[in-house]
N, C-alpha and C positions, 0 to 999 in steps of 0.2 A: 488570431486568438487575442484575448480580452490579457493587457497588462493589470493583471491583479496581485503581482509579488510583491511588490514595494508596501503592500500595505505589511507583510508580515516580516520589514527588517525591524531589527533592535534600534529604538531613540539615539542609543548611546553607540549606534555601531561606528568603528573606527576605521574604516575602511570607505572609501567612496564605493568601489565592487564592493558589489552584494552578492555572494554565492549564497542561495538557500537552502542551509541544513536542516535535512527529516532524516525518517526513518521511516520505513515500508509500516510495519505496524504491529509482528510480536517482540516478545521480550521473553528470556528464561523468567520459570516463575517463582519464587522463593521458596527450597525446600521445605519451609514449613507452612506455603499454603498447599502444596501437594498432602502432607499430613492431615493440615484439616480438613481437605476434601474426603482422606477416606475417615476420618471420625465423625465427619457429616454422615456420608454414604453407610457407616456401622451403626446398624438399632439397637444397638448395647451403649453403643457409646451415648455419654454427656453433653450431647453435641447438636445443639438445637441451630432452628434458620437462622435466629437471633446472631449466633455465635457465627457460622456460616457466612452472615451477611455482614457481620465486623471483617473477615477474614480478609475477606474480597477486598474491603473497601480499602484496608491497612496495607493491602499488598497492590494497590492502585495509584496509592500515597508515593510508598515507597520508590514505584518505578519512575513516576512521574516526574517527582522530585530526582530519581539518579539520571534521568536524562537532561533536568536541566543543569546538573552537576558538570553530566559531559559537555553543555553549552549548546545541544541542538537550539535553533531557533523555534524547531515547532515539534509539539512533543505528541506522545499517545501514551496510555497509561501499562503499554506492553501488551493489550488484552488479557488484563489479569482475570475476567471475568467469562473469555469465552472459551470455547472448545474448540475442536476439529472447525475450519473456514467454514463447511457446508452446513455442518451439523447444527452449529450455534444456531444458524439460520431457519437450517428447516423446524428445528422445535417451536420456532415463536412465527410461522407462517399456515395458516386453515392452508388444509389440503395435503398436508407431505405428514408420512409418519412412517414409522422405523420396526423393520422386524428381521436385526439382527446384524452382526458385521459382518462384513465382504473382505475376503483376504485381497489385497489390492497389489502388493509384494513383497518378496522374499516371506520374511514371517511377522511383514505389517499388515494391521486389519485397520480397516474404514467401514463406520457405522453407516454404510451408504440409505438414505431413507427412499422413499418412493411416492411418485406423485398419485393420489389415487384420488382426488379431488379437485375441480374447480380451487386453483390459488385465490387465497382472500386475505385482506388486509386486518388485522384487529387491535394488537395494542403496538406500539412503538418498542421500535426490537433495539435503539440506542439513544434516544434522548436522555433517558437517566445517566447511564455512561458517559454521555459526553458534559451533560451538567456539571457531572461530579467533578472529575477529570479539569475541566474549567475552574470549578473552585479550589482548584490544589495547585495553583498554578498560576502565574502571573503572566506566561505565555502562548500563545497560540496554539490550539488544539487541531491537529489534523486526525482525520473522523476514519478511516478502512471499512469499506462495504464487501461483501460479496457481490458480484457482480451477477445479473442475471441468466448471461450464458453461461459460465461454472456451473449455478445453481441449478440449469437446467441438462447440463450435460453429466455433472456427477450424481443424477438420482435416476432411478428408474421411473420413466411415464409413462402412466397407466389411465393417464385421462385428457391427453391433447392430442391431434392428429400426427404431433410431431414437434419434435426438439424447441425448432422455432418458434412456433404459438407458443408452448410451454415460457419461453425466455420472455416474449414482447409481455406476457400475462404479471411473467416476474417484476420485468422494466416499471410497469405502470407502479407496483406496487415499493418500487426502490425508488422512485420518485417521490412518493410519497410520503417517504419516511424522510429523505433529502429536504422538502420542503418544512417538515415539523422540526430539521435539524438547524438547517438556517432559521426558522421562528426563534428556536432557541439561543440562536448566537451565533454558529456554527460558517465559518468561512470556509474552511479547504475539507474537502469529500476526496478523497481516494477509491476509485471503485476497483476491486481486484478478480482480474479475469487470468487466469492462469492456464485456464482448457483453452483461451485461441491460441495459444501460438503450434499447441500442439495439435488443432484442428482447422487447420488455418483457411482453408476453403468456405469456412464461415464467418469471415469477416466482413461479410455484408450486414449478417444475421448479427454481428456484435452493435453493429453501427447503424443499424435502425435502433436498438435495444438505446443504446447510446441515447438517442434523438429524443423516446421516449424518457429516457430519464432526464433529459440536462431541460427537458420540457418547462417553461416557466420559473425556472430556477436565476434569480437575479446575477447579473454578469459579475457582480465584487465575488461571487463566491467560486473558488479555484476548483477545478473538478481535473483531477489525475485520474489514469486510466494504469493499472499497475501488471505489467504482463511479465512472469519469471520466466526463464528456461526457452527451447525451441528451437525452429529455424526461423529468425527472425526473415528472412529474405524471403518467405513467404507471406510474409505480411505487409510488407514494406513495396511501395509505398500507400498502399491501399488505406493505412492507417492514419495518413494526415488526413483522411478525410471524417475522420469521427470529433464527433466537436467538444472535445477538451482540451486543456489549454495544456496539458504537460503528459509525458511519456513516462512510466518509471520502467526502467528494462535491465536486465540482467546482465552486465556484460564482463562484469571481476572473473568470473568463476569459470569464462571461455578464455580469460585471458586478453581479451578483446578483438576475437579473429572476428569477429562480427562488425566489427566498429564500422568496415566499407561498407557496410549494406545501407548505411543511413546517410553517404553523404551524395548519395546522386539518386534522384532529384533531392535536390537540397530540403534539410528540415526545418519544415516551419514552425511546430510547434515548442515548447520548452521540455527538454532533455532532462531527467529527475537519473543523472549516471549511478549506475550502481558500481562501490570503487572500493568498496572492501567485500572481500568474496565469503557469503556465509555457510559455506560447505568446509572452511578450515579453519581447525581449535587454534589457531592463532594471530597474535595481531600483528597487523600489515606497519610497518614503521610511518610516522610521519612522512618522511621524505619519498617510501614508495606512495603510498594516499597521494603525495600533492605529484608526481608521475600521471597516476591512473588520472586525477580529474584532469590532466594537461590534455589528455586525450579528447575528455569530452569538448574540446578547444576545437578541435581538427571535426566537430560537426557544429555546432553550435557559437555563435558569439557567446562573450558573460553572461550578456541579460538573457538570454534562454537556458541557461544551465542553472540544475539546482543538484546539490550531491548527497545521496543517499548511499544507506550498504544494497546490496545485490537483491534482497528480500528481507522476509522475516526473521530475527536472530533466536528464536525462541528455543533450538536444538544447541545451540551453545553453550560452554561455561558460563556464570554469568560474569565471571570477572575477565574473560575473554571478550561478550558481548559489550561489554562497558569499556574496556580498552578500544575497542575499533572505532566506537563513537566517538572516541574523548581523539584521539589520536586523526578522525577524520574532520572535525571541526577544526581542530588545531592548522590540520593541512590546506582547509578550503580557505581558514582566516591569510596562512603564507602565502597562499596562491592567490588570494583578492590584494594584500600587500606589494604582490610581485606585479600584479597587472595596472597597480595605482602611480609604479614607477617605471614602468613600460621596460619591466626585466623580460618578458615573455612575448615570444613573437610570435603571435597570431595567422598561423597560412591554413586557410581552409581553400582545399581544390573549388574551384567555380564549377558547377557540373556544365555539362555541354547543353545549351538548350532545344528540346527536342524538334524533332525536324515535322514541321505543320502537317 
């Protein structure tokens, strides 16, 4: 894989180790743009696009700027703009449209939409977003896509021979937005595929989809591949072979029973650990945070690790999901500290090499 992290450390960083902090890609969203959305959504209310589109923008500002608060190096504006992963997507793609929500469980519903058209490309579903996002901001903007096979696995198709065409139809057209996104500036793409790990028999179908996306897309620009939840050991190793240059994987919130599935055959790619776990209203201490990423030690050398929370924080308090950030930057700076004075012994098992 293509060394392109160094482009996105701080001038000013103080540490020779570079651990790079992100974030997966939501954020809670400020209870008072939940408000404006239903005074939007009310034809009684006062409450025009005009206003609407101040809302967004204000509560874009705001996250953006609280993430560089917490010291991420690369921020996202919490998607203060989008919905449901699938759904944001399928409204601004020809061909998918919605007729109603799917209880999905317990007493959660998903507005699942359905494919009943040839997919087609027409206006850009994030270069505004990310422009904006850009201009609020002094720091590096990392992009969150839905990923084709999600897109094609959480709707109903009603007009491909099958799942697959459906996904490779998607690919072309996430490439394409990819490309308008790097025209615009745009260096590190996260693409979020969350239906492999739970359908893992298809990770051939993720990794053509892959090919097609990373298609022509210049090598400075970082393409993550961001998988929550699952049995990872299903996919592994199959997954070093998709051509992006970093993992983001779920592994706070198993507690890291999983963490062996990734060290034989050895990983080549770069590790984006997930080290604060997003399923609990609380925050993990500094000193457990710089623990969790020791872990990511025992797969990875420094330069392959980048440290992230588990996923997206967007079901959290928000002064919980800003405690985890602030408290997990703090721990990656201790732990690039510790590794710059050689406090931290480095043993990664060697795997055995496989027999010809």
């Amino acid at each position: 894989m293509n060394d392109n992290k160094d482009q996105f450390r701080p001038e000013d960083h103080e540490n020779d180790h570079f651990l790079l902090t992100s974030v997966v890609g939501s954020y809670p969203k400020p209870k008072w743009l939940n408000r404006a959305k239903e005074l939007y959504e009310d034809d009684e209310a006062d409450f025009d696009e005009d206003n609407w589109q101040e809302a967004k923008d204000d509560a874009a500002r705001v996250i953006t700027n609280e993430h560089e608060r917490a010291g991420l190096d690369t921020v996202v504006d919490g998607e203060m703009r989008r919905t449901e992963m699938v759904e944001f997507f399928a409204h601004r793609i020809d061909g998918y449209e919605f007729n109603g929500p799917v209880k999905v469980w317990g007493h959660n519903y998903f507005d699942k939409p359905s494919v009943v058209s040839e997919v087609e490309y027409d206006e850009s579903w994030l270069v505004d977003e990310y422009k904006f996002t850009a201009s609020a901001t002094n720091r590096p903007v990392k992009v969150p896509i839905t990923g084709p096979y999600t897109l094609a696995s959480w709707a109903f198709n009603e007009a491909y021979e099958d799942d697959a065409d459906l996904a490779y139809a998607l690919a072309d057209l996430v490439n394409e937005e990819i490309e308008k996104l790097v025209d615009a500036g745009a260096r590190y793409i996260q693409i979020d595929e969350p239906a492999l790990a739970t359908t893992p028999d298809d990770h051939a179908i993720v990794g053509e989809a892959l090919e097609r996306i990373v298609a022509d897309i210049p090598e400075e620009v970082r393409i993550g591949l961001h998988v929550c939840y699952g049995d990872y050991s299903r996919i592994y190793p199959e997954i070093l072979e998709f051509p992006v240059d970093e993992f983001d994987l779920e592994l706070a919130n198993g507690d890291y029973e999983q963490l062996d599935v990734f060290k034989d055959p050895e990983f080549t790619a770069d590790l984006a650990l997930g080290v604060t776990d997003v399923h609990v209203a609380e925050v993990e201490s500094v000193e457990q945070i710089e623990e969790n990423i020791k872990k990511g030690l025992e797969i990875v050398p420094p330069d392959q690790l980048v440290v992230s929370p588990d996923c997206g924080l967007k079901l959290l308090p928000r002064e919980v999901a800003y405690g985890k950030m602030e408290n997990m930057v703090q721990a990656a700076r201790n732990v690039e500290a510790d590794l710059d004075a050689g406090n931290i012994d480095i043993e990664r098992e060697t795997p055995t090499p496989a027999d010809d």
